[in-house]
C-alpha positions, 0 to 999 in steps of 0.5 A, a space after each residue: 619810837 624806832 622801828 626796825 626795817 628790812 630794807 631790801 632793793 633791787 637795782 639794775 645799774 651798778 653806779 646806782 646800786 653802789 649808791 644806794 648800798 652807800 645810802 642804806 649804810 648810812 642808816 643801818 646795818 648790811 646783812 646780805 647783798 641787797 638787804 640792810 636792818 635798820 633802826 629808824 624813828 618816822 623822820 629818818 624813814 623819811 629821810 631814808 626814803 627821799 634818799 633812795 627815790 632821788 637815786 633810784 630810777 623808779 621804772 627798772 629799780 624797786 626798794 622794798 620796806 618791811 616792818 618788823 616791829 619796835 625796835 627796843 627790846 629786839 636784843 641787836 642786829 639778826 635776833 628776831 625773838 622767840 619763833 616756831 621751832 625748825 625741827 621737826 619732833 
């Protein structure tokens, strides 16, 4: 079963952050700056995990998981279903 991630860093040295922005391109979809939607079943999180842990220097650097759930049925990158209403009536 695939889980969609938002997958958010913060990286403090520019030859670090290109590689992590080239790793995080490998396993999902770049939505803005720092953050990537990405589809993984358990293994590829794993292996987007060890990925991101060999680059990043764990003192100045965080990479941040958030889950949002099955991935079937999410209709593609950014639809993130039915939710409260912005307007006020």
């Amino acid at each position: 079963m695939r889980t969609t991630y938002l997958v958010c860093y913060d990286v403090a040295n520019d030859k670090r952050l290109r590689k992590v922005f080239k790793t995080c391109s490998n396993f999902g979809d770049h939505l803005q700056f720092s953050v990537f939607e990405c589809d993984l079943n358990p293994s590829e999180k794993i292996e987007l995990e060890t990925a991101l842990s060999n680059i990043i220097n764990h003192e100045e650097d965080q990479v941040i998981f958030v889950g949002l759930g099955p991935a079937e049925g999410r209709g593609g990158s950014g639809d993130y279903g039915p939710g409260p209403s912005l307007r006020e009536t």
